[in-house]
C-alpha positions as a printed Julia matrix, in Angstrom:
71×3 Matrix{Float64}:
 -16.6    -4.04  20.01
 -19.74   -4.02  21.45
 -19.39   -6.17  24.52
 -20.92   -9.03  26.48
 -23.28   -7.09  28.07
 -25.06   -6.39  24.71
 -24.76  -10.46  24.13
 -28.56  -11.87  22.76
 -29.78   -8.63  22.41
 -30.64   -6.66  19.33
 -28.72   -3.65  18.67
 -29.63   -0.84  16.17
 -26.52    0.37  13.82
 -27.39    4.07  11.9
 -24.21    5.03   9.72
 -22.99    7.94   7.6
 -20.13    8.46   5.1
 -18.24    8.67   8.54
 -19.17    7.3   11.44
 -21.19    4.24  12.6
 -23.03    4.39  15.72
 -24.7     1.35  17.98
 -28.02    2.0   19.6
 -29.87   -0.63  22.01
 -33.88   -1.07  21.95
 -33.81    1.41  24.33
 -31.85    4.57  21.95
 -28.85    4.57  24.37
 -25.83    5.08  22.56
 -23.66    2.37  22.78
 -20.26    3.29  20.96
 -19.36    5.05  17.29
 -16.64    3.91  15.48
 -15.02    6.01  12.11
 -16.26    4.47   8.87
 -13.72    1.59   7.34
 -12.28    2.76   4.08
 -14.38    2.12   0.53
 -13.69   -1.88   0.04
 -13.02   -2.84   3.06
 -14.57   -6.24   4.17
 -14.24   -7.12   7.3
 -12.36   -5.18  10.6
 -10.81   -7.33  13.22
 -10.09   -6.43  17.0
  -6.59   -6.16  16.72
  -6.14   -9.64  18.18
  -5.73  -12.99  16.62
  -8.43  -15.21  16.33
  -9.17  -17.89  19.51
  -8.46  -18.12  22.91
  -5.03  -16.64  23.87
  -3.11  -18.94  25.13
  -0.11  -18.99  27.79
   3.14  -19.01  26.51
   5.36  -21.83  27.41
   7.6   -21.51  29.54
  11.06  -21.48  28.25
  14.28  -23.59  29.35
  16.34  -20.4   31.13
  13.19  -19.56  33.2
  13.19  -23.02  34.2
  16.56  -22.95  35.22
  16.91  -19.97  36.97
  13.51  -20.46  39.08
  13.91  -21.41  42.53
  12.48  -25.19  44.06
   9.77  -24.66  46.31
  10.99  -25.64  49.71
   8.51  -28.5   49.96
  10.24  -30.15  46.67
């Protein structure tokens, strides 16, 4: 990933039959990353697409949580 600092910029990619590499304008390496496999079309983060969001909380940790003193 290149990052939000890099956001509305334009960034250089050179690539081999094994690495590619991200420059800025500037030539400052950015990161490398190994080559994806012959056929692959696309590579993900890792993450599911979206905004993560909270999980709800569940009945037992309801439960067991203590009333503020206020309640």
């Amino acid at each position: 990933m290149i990052g939000r600092p890099y956001a509305r910029q334009a960034i250089h990619a050179l690539w081999d039959t094994e690495t590619i590499q991200f420059f800025d304008d500037q030539g400052t390496h950015i990161t490398s990353y190994p080559r994806p496999s012959a056929g692959t079309k696309s590579v993900g983060n890792g993450k599911p697409p979206g905004r993560t969001m909270k999980q709800p909380t569940t009945v037992t940790e309801v439960l067991i949580h203590e009333m503020s003193p206020i309640s």
